[in-house]
Structures are given as C-alpha cells and as structure tokens.
C-alpha positions in Angstrom: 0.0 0.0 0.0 1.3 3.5 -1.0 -1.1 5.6 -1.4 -1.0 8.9 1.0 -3.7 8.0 2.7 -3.2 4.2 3.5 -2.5 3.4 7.4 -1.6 0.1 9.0 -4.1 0.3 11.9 -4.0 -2.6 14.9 -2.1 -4.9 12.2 -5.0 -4.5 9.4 -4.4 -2.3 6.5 -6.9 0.2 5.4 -6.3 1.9 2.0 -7.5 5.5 4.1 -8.7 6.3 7.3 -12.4 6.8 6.7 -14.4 4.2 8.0 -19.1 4.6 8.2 -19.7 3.7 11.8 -21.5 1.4 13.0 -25.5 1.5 12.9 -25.6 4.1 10.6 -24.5 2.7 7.4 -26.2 -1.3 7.6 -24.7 -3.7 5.4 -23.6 -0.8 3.7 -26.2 -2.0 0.4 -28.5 1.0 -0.1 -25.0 3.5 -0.2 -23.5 1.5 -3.4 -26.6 3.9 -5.3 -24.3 6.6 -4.1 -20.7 5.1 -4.8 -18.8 1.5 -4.8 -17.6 0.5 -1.3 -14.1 -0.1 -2.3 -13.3 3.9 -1.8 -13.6 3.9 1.8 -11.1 2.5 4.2 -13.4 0.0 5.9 -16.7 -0.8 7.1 -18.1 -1.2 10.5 -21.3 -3.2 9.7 -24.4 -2.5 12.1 -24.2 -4.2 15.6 -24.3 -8.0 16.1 -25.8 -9.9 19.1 -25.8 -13.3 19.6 -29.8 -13.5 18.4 -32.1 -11.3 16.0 -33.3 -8.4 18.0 -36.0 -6.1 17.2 -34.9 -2.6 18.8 -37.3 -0.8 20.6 -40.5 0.5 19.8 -40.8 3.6 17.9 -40.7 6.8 18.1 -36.8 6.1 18.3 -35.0 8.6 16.4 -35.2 12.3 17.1 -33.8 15.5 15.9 -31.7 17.9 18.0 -29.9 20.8 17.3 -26.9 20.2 15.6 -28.0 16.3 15.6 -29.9 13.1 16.6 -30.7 11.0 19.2 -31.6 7.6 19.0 -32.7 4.6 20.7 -33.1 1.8 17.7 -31.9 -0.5 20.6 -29.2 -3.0 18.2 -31.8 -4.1 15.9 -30.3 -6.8 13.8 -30.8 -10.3 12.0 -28.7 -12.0 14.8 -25.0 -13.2 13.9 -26.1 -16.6 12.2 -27.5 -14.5 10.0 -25.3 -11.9 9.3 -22.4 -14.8 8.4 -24.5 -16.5 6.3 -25.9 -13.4 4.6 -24.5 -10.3 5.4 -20.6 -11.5 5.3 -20.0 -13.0 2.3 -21.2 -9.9 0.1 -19.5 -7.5 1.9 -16.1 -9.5 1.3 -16.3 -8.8 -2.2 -16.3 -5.2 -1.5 -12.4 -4.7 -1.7 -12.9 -2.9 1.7 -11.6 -4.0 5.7 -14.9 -5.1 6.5 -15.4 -4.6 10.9 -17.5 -6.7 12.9 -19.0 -4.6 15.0 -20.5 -6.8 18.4 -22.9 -6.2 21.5 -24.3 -8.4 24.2 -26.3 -7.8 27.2 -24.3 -10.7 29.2 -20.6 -12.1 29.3 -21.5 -15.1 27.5 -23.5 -13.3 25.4 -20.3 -11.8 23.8 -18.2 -14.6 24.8 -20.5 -16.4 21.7 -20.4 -14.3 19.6 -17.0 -13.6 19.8 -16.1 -17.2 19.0 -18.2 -17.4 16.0 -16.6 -14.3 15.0 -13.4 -16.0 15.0 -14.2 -18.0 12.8 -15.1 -16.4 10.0 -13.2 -13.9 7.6 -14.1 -10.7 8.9 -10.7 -8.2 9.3 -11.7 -6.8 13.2 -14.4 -7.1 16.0 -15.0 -3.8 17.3 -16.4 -4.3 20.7 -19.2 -1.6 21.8 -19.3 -2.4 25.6 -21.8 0.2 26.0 -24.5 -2.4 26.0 -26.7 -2.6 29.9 -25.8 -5.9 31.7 -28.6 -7.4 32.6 -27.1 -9.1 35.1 -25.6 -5.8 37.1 -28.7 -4.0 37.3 -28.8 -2.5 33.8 -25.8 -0.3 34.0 -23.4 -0.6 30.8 -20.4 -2.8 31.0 -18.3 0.3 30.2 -19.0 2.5 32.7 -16.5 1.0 35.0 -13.2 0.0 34.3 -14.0 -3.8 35.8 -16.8 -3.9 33.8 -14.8 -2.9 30.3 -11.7 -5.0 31.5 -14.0 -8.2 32.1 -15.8 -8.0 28.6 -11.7 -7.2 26.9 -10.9 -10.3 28.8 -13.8 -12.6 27.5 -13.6 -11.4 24.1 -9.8 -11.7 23.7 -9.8 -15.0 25.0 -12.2 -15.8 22.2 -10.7 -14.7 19.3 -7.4 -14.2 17.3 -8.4 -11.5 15.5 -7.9 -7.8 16.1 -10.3 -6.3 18.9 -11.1 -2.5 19.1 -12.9 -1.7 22.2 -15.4 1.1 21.6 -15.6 3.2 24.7 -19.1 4.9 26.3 -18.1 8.6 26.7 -20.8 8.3 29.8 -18.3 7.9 32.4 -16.3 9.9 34.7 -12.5 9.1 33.3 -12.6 7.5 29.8 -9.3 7.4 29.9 -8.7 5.0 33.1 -11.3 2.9 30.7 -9.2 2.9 28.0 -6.3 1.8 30.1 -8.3 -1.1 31.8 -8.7 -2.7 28.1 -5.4 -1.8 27.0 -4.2 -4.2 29.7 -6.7 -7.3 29.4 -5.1 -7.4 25.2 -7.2 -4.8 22.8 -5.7 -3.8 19.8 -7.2 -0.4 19.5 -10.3 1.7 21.2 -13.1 3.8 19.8 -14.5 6.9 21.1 -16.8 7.8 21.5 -19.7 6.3 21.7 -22.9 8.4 22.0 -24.2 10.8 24.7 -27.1 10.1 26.6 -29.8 12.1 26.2 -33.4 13.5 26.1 -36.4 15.5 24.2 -39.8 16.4 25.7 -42.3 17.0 23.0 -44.0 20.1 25.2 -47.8 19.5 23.6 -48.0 16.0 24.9 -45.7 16.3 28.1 -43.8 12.7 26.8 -40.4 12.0 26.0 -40.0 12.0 22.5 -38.6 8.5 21.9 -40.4 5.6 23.2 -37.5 5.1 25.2 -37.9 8.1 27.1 -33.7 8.6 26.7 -31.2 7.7 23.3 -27.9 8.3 22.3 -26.8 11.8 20.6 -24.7 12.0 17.9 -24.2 14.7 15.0 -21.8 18.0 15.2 -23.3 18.5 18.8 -20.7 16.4 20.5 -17.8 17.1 18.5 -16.2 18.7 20.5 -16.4 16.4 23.6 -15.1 13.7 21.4 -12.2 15.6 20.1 -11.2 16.0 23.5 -11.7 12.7 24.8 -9.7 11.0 21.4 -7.0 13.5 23.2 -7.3 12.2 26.4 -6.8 8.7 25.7 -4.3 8.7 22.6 -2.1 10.3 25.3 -2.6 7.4 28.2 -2.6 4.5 26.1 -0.3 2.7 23.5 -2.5 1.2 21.0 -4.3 3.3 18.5 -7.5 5.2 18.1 -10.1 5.4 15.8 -11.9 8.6 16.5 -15.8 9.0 16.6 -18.6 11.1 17.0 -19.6 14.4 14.5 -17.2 14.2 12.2 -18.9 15.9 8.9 -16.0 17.3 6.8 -12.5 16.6 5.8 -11.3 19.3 8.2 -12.7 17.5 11.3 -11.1 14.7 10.5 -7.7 16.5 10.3 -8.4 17.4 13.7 -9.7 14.3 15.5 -6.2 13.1 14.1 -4.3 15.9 15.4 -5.7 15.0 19.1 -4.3 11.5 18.1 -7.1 9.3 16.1 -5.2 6.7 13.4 -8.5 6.1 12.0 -12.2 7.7 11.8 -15.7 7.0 11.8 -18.3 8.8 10.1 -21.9 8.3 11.3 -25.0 11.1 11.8 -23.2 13.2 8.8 -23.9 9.8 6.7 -27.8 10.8 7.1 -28.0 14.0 6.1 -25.3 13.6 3.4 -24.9 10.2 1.9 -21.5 11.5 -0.1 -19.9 12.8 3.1 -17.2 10.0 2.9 -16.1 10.9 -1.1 -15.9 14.4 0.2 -13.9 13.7 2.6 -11.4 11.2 1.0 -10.8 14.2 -1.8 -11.0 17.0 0.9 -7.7 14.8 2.7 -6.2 13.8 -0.5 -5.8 17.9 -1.3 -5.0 18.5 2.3 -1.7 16.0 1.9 -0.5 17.6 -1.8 -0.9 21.7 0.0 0.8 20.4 2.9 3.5 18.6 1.0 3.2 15.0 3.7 5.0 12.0 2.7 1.3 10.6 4.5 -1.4 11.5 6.6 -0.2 9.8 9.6 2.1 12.5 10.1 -0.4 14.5 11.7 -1.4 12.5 14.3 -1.1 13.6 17.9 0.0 16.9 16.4 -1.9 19.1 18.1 0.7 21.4 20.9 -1.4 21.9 23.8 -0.5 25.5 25.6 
C-alpha cells in the first residue's frame, strides 16, 4: 500500500482512514446507489448480538440541534444470519470489513465472539456500551472492571484484532481505556454516543419511546475531540476517532488529538456523499501540505 492516505491500523491495512460507523450505514447495500464501497477504508457493519433483536419501539430517532438522538436498541438479524448473509457480500467489497458486536451478558459476547473468529471478517469492534442485565442495567463500560471483564472474554475468544469502543458516559474515559489496554485490545473507539433526552411540550412525553437515546451529530464534537486526546495520550494502542465528524477538516483534527482512524456516522444521514468528500477533501490536504502521509499528523496538536 502506497497511497498517502493508506494506514496500518491494529495490524489491518486500510487503504485510508475513513471508515461509516456502526449502525448508521447497515450492510452498507443501499449506499453502493451513491458510490462503490471499495473507496472507503473499511466498514463497521451494524451491531451484532448473539440472536435477532427487534430494537425498541418507535418513536426512536429524534432530531436535536446540531443532531440526533436515537434509541433503535441493536436491531439486527442475529450473527447466524449476518455470516451466512450479510458477510460474504461484503467480502467482495475490496474494503476491511469490521464486525461490530454487543451483548447484554458475558456469555453473550463470549458467543459471539467465538463465532466471529471463525469467520473472515478483518476486526471485532467491541461496543461495551450495551446494559448488563445481570448488574442491574448499567453498561459494561462505565467501570473500568466492567470494560476489563468483557476485553478479557472477548480476547480470549478470538485471534483477530479487537477494538474496544468506549461509552463517553463515564467519569474518566481514559482509566477505561487503560483497563482494556491491559486485558489485550488492539485499539479503542471513542466515542460512543451521549445520553440524552427531548420532551415533546404538547404532549408532556419524551419524544422516543425510550424516554432517553444516544446523541450524535456535530453536537458532541467537540467532547469527542477532547476525549480522542485524552486517551491517545494514556494508552499505546491506536485510536479510531468518533462522534460528528462531517468534513474533511474535522477529521484533520480528530487526528491531530491522536485518532489513526475515523468513523463517520450522523453526517452519513444527512449527506450520503460525506465520505467521497472527505477522502478528496484529505487527499488535497496532503498535496498543500507537502506530507509523505497523513499519519504525520497525528497527535500533532501542541497543547498551551
């Protein structure tokens, strides 16, 4: 790989750094109307649980300003499904397809972890901000016992690459990030959504059905800027960088607080082309600034 763009990220090559998150792109099917998947870096393919879920009853998305909140609740066909459907299509996309996996208990992931292994998918990013049923209800990755036990299970399970995606709904995401980094992931990513909330005044209900849901857009940009920061300087494994990226220029600066790699998500909704923009947007940005690659820039960013 030579291109400018290209980056060797947890041992897996990606051809750039762009990557549609998780839940917001599917199987990634109704977007080839738009372009071929092969542009973008890799995929992270909409979250997998060890049966087919439903979600949650609707209302479950919501506008905000500046974003979205949702509460879809990991609707999907179940991993049996998704590797004898979903997998083998997406391999012939030329792209590092991501398994992106959630549970609500330790076996739960444990499973679906194995049968991950198994199979030819690239990485298993691990979203740990799923309840435990078992605990109450609060997410596994809200503690740092919690997000070392599931790093523990799911390593264990698997040879491939893990990448840990962190809840920023915690008090220190970067004692989180060093919890995983010692039970054996490969990489984190952060962040996560925000929880939050939207009363519809006429009717005095919460908006979703769910009464709360996770916010994402250019809303929380910021926080995850500054939380990439946080955690590219107190671990030694790599970042992928998440939440309101929307332009080439944001991603230039969720690298310069020390992301390898980045995910694009609420921007996919409102602008389908957001990742060709991008890519060409970062391609330009390399040639004006004369870089042998774009990795230089990463961690950059000279705090005062």
């Amino acid at each position: 790989m030579n291109n400018k763009l290209s980056v060797n990220f947890a041992g897996v090559d990606f051809k750039n750094p762009i990557i549609p998150a998780s839940g917001t792109f599917g199987y990634g099917k109704e977007y080839e109307e738009f372009y071929p998947l092969s542009i973008l870096g890799g995929i992270s393919v909409k979250g997998t649980t060890e049966k087919l879920r439903t979600g949650n009853l609707p209302p479950r998305i919501a506008e905000t300003p500046s974003g979205m909140l949702n509460s879809v609740g990991l609707q999907n066909p179940g991993i049996d499904h998704f590797i004898a459907h979903e997998l083998p299509y997406l391999k012939t996309k030329d792209t590092v397809i991501i398994a992106n996996m959630a549970g609500s208990t330790a076996d739960g992931y444990r499973e679906v972890a194995e049968k991950f292994d198994s199979t030819d998918v690239d990485m298993i990013e691990v979203n740990i901000s799923c309840p435990n049923v078992k605990a109450g209800g609060a997410a596994f990755g809200v503690s740092c016992e919690g997000a070392a036990s599931i790093t523990k299970i799911v390593r264990a399970a698997t040879k491939k690459p893990i990448m840990i995606k962190l809840s920023p709904n915690v008090t220190n995401i970067a004692d989180i990030a060093k919890a995983v980094e010692a039970e054996g992931a490969d990489a984190v990513s952060l962040i996560n959504t925000l929880l939050g909330m939207r009363i519809d005044i006429k009717t005095k209900r919460p908006i979703l059905h769910n009464n709360v849901g996770g916010l994402s857009g250019p809303a929380i940009f910021p926080i995850a800027v500054r939380m990439v920061w946080q955690v590219a300087n107190a671990v030694n494994i790599p970042v992928c960088g998440i939440g309101g990226i929307s332009t080439w220029e944001d991603v230039v600066e969720m690298m310069m607080a020390g992301a390898q790699t980045v995910q694009i998500g609420a921007a996919l909704f409102s602008n389908p082309n957001a990742p060709l923009e991008i890519i060409d947007g970062l391609n330009k940005y390399v040639e004006d600034n004369k870089l042998n690659n774009l990795q230089d820039i990463v961690g950059a960013v000279k705090p005062w």
